[in-house]
Backbone as CSV, one residue per row, in Angstrom:
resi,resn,N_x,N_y,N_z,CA_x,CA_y,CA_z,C_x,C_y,C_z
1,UNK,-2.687,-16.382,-19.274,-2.163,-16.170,-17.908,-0.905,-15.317,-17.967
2,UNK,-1.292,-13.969,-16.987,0.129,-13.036,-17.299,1.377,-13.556,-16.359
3,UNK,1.138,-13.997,-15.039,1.984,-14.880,-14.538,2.499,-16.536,-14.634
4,UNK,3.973,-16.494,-14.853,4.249,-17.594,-15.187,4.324,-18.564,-13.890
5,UNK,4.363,-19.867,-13.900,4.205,-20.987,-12.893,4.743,-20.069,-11.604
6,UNK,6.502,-19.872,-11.877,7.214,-19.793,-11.039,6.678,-18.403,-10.151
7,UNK,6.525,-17.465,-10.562,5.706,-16.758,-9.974,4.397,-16.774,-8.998
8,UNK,3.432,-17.857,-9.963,2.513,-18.350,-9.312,2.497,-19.021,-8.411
9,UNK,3.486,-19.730,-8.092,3.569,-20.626,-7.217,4.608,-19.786,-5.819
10,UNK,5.497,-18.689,-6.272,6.264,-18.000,-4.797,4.729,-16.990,-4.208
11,UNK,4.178,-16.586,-4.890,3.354,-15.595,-4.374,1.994,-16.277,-3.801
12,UNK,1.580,-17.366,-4.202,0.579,-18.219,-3.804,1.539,-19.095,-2.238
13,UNK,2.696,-19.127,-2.437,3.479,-19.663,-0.985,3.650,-18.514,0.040
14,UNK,3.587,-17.174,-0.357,4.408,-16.493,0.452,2.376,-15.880,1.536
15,UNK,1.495,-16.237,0.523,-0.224,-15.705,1.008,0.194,-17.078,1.805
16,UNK,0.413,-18.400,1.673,-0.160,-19.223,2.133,0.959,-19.389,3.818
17,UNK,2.175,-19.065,4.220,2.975,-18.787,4.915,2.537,-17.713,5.797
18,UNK,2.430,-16.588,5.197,1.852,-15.602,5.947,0.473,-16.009,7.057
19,UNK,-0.059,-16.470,6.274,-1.618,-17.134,7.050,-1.486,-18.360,8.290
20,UNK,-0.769,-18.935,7.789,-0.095,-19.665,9.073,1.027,-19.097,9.975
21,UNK,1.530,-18.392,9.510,2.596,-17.712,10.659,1.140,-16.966,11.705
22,UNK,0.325,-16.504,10.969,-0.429,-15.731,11.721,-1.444,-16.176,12.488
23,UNK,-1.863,-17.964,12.048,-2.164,-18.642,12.904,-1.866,-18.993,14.033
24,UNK,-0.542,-18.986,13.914,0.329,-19.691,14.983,0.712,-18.862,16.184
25,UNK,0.561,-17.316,15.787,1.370,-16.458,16.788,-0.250,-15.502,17.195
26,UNK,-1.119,-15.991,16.762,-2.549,-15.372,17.026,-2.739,-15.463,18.464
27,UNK,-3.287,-14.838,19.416,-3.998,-14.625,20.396,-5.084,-13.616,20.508
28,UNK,-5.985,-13.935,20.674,-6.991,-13.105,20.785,-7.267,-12.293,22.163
29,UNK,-7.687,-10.731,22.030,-7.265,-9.675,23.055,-8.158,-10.404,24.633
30,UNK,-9.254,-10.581,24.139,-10.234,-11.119,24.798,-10.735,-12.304,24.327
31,UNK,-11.570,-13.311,25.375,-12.218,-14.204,24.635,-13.746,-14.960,25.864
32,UNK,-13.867,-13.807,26.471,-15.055,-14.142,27.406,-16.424,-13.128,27.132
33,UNK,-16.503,-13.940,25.575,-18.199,-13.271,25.041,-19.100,-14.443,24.769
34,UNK,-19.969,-14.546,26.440,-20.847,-15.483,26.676,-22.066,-15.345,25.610
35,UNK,-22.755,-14.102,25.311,-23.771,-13.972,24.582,-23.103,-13.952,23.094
36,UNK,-22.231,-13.605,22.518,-21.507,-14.016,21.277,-21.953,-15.693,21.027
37,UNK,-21.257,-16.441,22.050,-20.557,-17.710,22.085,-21.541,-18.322,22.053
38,UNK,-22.768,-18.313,22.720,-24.247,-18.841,22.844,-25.326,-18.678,21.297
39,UNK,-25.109,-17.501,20.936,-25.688,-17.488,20.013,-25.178,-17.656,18.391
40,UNK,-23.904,-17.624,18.489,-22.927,-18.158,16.946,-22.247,-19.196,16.961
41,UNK,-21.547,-19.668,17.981,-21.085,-20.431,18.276,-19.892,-19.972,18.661
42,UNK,-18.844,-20.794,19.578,-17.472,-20.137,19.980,-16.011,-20.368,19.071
43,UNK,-16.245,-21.388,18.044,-15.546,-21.256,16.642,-15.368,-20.220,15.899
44,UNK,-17.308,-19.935,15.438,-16.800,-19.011,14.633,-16.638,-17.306,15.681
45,UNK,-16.997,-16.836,16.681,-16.473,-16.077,17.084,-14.605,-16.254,16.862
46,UNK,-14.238,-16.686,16.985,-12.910,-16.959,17.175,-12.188,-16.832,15.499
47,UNK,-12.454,-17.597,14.341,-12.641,-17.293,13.071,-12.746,-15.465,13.220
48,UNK,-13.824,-15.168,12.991,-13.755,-13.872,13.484,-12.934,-13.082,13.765
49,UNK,-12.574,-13.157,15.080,-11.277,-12.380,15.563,-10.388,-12.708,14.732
50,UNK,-10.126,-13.467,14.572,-8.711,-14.009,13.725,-8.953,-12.883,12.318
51,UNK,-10.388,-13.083,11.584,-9.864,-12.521,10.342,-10.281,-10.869,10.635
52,UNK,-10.936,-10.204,12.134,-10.578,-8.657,12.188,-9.248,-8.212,12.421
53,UNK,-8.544,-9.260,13.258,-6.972,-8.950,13.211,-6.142,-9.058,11.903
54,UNK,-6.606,-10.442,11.168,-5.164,-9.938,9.758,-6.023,-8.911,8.958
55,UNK,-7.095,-8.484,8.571,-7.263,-7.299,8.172,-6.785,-6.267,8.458
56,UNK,-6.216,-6.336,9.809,-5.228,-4.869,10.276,-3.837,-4.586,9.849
57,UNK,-3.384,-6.299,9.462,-2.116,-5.842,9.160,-2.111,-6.529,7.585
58,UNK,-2.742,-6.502,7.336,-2.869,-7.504,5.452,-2.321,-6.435,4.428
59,UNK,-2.070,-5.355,5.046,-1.127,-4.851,3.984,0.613,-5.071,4.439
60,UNK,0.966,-5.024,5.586,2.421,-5.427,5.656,2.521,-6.763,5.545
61,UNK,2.096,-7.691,6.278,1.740,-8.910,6.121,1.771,-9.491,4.420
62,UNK,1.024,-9.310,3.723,0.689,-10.128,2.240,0.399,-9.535,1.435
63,UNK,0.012,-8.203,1.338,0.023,-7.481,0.131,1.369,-6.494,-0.202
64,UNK,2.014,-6.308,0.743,3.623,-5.331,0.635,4.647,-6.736,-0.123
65,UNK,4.544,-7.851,0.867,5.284,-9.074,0.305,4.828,-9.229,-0.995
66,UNK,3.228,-9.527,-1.153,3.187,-9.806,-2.775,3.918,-9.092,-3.678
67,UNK,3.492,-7.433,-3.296,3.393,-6.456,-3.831,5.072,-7.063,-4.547
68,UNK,6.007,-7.223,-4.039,7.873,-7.328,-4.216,7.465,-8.463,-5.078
69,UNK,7.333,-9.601,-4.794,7.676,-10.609,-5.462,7.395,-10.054,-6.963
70,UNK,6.113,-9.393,-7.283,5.092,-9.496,-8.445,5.842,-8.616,-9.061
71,UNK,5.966,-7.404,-8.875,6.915,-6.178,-9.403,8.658,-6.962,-9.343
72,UNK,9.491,-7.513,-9.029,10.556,-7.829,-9.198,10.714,-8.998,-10.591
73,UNK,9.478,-9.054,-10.959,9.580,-9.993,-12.371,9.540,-9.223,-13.635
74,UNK,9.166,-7.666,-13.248,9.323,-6.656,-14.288,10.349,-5.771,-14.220
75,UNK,10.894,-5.383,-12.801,11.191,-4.197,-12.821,12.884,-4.852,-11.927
76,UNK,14.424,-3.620,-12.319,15.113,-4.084,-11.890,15.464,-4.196,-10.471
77,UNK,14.761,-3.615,-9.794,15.139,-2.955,-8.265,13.810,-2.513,-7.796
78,UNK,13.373,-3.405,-6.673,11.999,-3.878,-5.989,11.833,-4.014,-4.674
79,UNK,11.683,-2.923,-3.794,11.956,-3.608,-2.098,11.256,-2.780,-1.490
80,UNK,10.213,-3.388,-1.040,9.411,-3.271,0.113,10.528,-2.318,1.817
81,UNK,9.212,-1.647,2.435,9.655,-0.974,3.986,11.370,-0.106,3.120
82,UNK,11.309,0.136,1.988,12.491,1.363,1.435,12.991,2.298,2.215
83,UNK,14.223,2.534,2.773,14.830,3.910,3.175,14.806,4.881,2.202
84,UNK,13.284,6.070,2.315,14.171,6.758,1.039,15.127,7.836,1.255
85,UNK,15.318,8.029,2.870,15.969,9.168,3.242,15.723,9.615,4.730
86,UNK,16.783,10.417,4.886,16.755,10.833,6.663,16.823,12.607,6.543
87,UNK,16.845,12.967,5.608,17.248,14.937,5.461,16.216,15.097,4.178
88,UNK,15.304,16.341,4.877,14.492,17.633,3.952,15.338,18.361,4.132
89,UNK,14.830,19.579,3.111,15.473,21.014,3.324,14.058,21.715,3.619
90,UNK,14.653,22.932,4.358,13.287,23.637,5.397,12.631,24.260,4.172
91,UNK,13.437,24.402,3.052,12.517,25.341,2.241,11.467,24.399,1.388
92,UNK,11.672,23.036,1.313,11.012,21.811,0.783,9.765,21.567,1.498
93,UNK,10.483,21.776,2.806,8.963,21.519,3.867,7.922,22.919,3.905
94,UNK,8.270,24.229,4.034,7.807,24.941,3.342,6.736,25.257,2.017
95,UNK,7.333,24.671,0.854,6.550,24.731,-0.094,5.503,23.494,0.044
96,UNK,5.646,22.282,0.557,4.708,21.223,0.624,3.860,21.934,1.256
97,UNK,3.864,23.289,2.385,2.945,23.515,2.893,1.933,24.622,2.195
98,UNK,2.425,25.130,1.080,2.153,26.374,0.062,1.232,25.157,-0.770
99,UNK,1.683,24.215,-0.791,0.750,23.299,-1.802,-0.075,22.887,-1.076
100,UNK,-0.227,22.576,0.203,-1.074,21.837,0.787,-2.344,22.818,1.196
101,UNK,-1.809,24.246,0.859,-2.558,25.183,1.463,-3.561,25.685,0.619
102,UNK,-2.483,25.953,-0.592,-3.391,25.761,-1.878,-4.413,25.066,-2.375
103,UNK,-4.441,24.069,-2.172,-5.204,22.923,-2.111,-6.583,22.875,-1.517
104,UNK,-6.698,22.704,0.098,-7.017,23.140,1.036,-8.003,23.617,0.717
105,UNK,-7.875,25.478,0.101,-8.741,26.506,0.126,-9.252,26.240,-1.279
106,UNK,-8.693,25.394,-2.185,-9.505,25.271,-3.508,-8.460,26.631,-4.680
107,UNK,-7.849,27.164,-4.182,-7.245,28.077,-5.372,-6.450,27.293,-6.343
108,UNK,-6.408,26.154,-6.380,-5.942,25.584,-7.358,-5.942,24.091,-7.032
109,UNK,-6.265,23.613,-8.854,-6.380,21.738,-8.732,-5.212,21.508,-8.523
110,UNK,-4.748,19.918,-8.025,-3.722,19.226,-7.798,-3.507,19.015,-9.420
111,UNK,-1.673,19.362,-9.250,-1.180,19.041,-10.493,0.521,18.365,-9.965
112,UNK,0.617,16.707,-10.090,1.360,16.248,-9.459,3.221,17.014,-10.057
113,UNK,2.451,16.856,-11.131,4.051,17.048,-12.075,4.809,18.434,-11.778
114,UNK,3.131,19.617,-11.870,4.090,20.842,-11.698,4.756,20.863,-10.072
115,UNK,3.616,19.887,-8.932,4.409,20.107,-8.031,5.437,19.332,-7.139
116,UNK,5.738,18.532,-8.012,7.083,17.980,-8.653,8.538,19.019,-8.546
117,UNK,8.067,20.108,-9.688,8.955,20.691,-10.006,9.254,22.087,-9.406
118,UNK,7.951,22.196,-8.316,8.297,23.361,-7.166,9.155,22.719,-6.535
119,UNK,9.102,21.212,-5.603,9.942,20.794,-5.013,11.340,20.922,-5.764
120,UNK,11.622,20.406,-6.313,12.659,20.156,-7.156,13.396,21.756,-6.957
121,UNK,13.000,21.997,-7.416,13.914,23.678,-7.603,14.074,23.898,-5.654
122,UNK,13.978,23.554,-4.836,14.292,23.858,-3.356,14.270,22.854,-2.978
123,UNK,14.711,21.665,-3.149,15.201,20.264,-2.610,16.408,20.507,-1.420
124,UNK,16.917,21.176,-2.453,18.481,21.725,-1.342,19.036,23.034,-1.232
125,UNK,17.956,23.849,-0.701,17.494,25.126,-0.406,17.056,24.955,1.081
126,UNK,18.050,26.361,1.573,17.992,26.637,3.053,18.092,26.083,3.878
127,UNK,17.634,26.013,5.344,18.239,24.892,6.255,18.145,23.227,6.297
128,UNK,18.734,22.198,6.023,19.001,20.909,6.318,18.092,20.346,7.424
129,UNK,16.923,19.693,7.624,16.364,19.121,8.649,16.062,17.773,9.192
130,UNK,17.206,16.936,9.668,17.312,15.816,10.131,15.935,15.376,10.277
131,UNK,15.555,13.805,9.890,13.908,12.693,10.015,14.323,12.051,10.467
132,UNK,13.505,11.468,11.094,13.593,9.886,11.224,13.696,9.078,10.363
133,UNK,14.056,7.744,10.301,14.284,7.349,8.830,13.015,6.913,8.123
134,UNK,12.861,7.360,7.240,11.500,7.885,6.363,11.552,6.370,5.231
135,UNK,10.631,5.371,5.549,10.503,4.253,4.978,9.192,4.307,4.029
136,UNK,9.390,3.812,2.592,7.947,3.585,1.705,7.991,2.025,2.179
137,UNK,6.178,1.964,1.699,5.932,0.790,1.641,6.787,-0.058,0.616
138,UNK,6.682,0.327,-1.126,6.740,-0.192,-1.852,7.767,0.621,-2.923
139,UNK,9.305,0.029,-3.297,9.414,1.005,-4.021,10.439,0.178,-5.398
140,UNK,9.822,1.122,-6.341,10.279,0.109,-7.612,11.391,1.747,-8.532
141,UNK,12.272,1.094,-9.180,13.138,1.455,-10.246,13.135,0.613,-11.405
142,UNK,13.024,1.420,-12.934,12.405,1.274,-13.965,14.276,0.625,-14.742
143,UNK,13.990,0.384,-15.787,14.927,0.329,-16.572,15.783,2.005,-17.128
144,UNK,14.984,2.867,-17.071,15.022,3.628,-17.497,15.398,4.851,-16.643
145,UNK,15.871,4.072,-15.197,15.851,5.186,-13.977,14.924,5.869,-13.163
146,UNK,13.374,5.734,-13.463,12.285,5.993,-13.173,12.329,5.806,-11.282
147,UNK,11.622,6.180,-10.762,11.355,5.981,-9.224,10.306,5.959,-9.526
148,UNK,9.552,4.744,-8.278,7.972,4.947,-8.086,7.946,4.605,-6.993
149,UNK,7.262,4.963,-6.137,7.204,5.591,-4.542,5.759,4.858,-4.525
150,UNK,5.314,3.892,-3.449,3.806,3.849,-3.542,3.633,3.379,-1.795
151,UNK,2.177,4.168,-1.137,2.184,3.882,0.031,0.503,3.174,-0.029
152,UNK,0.734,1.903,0.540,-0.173,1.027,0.043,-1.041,1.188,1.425
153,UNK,-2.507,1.665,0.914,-3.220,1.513,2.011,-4.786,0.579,2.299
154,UNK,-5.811,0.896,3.169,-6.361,0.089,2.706,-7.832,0.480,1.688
155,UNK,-8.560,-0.537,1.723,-9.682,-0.184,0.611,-10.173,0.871,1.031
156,UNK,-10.514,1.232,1.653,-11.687,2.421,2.131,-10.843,3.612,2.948
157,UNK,-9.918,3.799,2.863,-9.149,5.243,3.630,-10.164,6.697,4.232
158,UNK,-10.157,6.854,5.323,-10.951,7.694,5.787,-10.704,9.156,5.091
159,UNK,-11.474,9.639,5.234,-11.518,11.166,3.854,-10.998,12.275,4.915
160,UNK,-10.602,12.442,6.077,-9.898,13.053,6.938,-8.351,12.866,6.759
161,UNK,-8.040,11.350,6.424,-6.753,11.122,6.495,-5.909,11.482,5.626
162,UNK,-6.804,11.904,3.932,-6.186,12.228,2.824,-4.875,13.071,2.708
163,UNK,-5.078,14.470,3.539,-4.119,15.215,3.621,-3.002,14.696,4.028
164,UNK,-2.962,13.820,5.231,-2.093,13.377,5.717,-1.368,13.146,4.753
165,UNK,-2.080,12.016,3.927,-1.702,11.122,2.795,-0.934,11.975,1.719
166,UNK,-1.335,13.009,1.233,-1.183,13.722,0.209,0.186,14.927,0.966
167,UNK,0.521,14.829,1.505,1.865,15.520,2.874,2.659,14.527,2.392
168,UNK,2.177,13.170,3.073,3.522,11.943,2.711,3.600,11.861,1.437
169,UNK,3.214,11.586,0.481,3.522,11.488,-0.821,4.168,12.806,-1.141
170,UNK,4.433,14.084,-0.985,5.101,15.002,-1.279,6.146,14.687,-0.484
171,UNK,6.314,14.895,0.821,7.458,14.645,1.563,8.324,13.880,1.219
172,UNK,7.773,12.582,0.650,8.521,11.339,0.187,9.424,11.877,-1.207
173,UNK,8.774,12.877,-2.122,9.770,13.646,-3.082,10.732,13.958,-2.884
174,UNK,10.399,15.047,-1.819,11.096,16.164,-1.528,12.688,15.001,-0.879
175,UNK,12.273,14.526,0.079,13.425,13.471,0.548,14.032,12.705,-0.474
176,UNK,13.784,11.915,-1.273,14.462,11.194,-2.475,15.119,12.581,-3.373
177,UNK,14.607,13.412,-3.306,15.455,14.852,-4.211,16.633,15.207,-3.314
178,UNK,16.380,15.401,-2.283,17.795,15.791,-1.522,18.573,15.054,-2.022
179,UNK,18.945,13.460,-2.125,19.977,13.201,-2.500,19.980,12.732,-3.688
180,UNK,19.387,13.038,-4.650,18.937,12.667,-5.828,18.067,13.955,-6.879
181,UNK,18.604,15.146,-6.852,17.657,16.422,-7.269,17.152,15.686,-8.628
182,UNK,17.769,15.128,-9.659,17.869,15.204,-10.886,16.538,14.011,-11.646
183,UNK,15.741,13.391,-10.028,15.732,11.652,-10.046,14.308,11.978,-11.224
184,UNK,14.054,11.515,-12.063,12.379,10.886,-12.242,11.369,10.026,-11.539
185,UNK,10.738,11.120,-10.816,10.033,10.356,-9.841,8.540,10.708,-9.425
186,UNK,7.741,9.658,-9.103,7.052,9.377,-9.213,6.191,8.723,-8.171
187,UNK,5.512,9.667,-6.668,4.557,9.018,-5.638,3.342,8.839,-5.412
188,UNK,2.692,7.680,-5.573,1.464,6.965,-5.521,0.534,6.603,-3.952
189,UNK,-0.565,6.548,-4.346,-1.473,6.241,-3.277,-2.171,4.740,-3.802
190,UNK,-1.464,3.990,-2.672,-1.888,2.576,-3.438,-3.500,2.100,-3.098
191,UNK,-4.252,1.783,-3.668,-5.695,1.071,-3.400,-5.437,-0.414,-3.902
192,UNK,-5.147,-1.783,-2.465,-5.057,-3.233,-3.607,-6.562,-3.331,-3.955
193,UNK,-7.771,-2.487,-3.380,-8.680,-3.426,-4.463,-9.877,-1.988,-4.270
194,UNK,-10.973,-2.285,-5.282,-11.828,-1.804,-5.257,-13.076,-1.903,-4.427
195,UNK,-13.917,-1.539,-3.218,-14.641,-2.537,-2.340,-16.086,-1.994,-2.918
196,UNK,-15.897,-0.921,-4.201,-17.127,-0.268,-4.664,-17.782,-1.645,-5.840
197,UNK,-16.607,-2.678,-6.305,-16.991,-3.231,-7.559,-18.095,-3.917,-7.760
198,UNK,-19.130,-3.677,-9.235,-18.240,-3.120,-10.649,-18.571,-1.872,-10.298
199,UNK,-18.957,-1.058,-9.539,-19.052,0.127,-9.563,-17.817,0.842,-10.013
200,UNK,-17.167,2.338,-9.789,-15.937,2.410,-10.259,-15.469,3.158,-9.000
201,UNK,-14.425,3.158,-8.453,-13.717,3.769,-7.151,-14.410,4.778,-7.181
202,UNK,-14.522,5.465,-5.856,-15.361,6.804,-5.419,-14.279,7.802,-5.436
203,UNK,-13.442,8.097,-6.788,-12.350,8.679,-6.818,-12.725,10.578,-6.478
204,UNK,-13.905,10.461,-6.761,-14.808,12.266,-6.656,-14.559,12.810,-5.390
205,UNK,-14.184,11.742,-4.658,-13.862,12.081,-2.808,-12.738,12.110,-2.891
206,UNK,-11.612,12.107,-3.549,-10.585,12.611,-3.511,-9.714,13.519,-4.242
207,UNK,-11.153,14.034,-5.085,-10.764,15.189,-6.094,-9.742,16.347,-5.819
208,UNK,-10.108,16.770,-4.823,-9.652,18.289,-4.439,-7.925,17.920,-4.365
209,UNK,-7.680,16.870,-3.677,-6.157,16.538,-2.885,-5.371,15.797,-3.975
210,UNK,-5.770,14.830,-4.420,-4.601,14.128,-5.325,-5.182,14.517,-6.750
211,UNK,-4.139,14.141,-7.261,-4.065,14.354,-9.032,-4.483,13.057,-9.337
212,UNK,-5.446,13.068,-9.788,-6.377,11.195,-9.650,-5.741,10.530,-10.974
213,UNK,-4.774,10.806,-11.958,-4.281,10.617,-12.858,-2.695,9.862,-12.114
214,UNK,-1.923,11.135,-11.801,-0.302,10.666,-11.207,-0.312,10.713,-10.180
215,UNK,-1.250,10.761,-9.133,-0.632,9.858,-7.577,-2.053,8.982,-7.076
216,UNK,-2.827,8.151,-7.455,-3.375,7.803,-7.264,-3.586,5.865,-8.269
217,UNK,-3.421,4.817,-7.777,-3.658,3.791,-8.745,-4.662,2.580,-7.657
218,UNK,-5.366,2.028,-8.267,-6.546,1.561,-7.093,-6.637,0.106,-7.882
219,UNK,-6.543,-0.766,-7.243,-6.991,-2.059,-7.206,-6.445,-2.938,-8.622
220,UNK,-7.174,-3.051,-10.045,-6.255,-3.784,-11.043,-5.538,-3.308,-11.821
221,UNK,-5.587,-1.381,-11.703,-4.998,-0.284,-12.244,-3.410,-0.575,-11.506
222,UNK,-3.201,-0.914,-10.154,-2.051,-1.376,-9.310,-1.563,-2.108,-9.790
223,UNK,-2.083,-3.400,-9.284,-1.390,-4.869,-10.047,-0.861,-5.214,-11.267
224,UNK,-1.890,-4.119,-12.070,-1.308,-4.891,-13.439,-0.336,-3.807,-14.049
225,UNK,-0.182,-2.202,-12.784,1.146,-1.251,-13.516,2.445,-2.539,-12.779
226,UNK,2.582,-2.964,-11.680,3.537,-3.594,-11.003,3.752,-4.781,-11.500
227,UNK,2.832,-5.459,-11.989,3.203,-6.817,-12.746,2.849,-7.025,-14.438
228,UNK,2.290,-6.482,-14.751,1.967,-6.258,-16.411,0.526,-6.693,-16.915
229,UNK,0.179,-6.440,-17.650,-1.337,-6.418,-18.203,-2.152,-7.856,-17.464
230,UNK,-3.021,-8.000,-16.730,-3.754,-9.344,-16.499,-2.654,-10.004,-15.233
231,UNK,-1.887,-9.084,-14.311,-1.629,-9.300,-13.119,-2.694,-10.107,-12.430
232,UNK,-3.544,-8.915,-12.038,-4.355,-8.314,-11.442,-5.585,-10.106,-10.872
233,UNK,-5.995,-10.352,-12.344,-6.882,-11.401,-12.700,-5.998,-12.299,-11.941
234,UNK,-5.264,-12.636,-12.087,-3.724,-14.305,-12.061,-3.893,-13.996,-10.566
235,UNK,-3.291,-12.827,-9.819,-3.104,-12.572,-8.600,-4.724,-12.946,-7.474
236,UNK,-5.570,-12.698,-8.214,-6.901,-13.398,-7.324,-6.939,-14.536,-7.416
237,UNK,-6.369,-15.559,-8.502,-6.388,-16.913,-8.745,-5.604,-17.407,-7.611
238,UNK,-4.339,-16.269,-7.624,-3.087,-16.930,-6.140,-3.668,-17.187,-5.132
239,UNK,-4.518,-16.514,-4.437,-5.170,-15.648,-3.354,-6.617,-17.288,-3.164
240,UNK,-7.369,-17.293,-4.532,-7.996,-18.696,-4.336,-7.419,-19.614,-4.342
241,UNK,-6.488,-19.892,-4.913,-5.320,-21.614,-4.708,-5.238,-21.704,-3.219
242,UNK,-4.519,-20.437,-2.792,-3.929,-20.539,-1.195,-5.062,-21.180,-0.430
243,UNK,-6.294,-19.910,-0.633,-7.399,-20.635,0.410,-7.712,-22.267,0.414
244,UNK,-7.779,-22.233,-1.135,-8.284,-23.760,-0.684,-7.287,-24.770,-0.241
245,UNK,-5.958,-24.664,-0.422,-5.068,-25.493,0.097,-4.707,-25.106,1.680
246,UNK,-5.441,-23.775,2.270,-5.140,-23.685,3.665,-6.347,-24.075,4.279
247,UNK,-7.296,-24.149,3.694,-9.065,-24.512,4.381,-8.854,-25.625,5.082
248,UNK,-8.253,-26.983,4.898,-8.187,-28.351,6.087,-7.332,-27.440,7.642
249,UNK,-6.267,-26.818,7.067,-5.243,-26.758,8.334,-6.362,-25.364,9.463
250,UNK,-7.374,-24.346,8.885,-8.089,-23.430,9.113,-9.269,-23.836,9.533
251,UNK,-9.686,-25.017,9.049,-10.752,-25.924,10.138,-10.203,-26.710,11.276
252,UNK,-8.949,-26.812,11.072,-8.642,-27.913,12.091,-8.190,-27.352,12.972
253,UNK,-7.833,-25.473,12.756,-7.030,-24.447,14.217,-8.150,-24.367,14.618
254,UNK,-9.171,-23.768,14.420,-10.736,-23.484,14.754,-11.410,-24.500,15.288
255,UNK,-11.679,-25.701,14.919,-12.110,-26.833,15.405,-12.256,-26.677,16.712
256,UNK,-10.447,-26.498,17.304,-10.769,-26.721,19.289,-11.501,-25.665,19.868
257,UNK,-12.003,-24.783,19.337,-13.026,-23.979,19.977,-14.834,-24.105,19.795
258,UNK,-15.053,-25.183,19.431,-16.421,-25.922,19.508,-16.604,-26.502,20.751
């Protein structure tokens, strides 16, 4: 077991908290589906709703929280919703778009590092352009000074949205360089799980855009860079403890709708 008790037991509290906070403050948008209710019953419709709603937010909710607890047992400096910055430089935003363009048309593979070091050389080049304050999901510092930037999304990300994706993960550089040109750093596209398994992630659909090597980590490739070898395994064990110690209080919210 790569996690020790104490671990096991904040991250198995913080799944099992979350699930009841979300019990408690649940309302459902609607709840007048006569032909639903007739033919499944009006429990589990309701079950239902409940678990299409925390699927919407189960990454801020319990996987961003895990995500801190699990990584703060390795790493010195660990905090979730991160400020990494409020100022690009125009010539930063610029070249993200020379890369993105590049890309795009296929004249060249994604290579995270070299374009790394386009940013870098115009971090703080030409005009100054005030953001909004530009928050990561997840962001960890190494012993060694390292940055790792990771925007945790969910299993299946629509293949339209990539660019987007692959914009923020540059942007997110370019901003930590403004006030930091010199930093070692490092932005990820988080996957917590695989929904292909054992198959292997459908990483071929995201060939063209990310560097499937340095900005890309998917499911126990995640867990176990943030918490150490056999995370990954321990962390589904958390995830089954919780359920079964929340299953009486999850029959008994559901119950009054029979």
């Amino acid at each position: 077991m790569t996690l020790h008790t104490e671990q096991f037991e904040k991250i198995k509290n913080t799944i099992k908290e979350s699930i009841i906070h979300k019990l408690k403050n649940y309302k459902p948008e609607t709840f007048n589906m006569p032909f639903h209710f007739r033919l499944l019953g009006k429990d589990r419709m309701a079950l239902f709703s409940f678990i299409h709603s925390l699927n919407t937010t189960f990454g801020t909710s319990i996987f961003e929280p895990v995500a801190e607890i699990l990584a703060s047992f390795k790493f010195p400096f660990v905090k979730t919703q991160y400020v990494v910055g409020e100022k690009i430089s125009e010539n930063a935003q610029i070249e993200i778009q020379h890369i993105i363009n590049e890309l795009t048309t296929s004249n060249c593979h994604p290579n995270k590092n070299s374009e790394v070091e386009r940013l870098r050389k115009v971090c703080n080049k030409g005009n100054i352009n005030n953001l909004k304050t530009v928050k990561v999901d997840l962001f960890i510092k190494d012993n060694d000074g390292r940055v790792y930037l990771f925007d945790i999304k969910t299993a299946k990300p629509n293949i339209s949205d990539f660019i987007i994706y692959k914009r923020t993960l540059l942007e997110w550089v370019a901003i930590y360089l403004f006030n930091e040109p010199n930093a070692d750093i490092h932005s990820y596209l988080a996957i917590p799980y695989n929904p292909y398994e054992p198959k292997p992630y459908k990483r071929w659909t995201l060939k063209g855009l990310l560097d499937l090597t340095n900005e890309l980590k998917v499911g126990e490739e995640f867990w176990d860079f943030i918490g150490g070898s056999g995370a990954y395994k321990d962390l589904l064990d958390c995830f089954e403890k919780a359920g079964l110690e929340l299953r009486p209080e999850i029959d008994k919210h559901f119950s009054q709708f029979i």
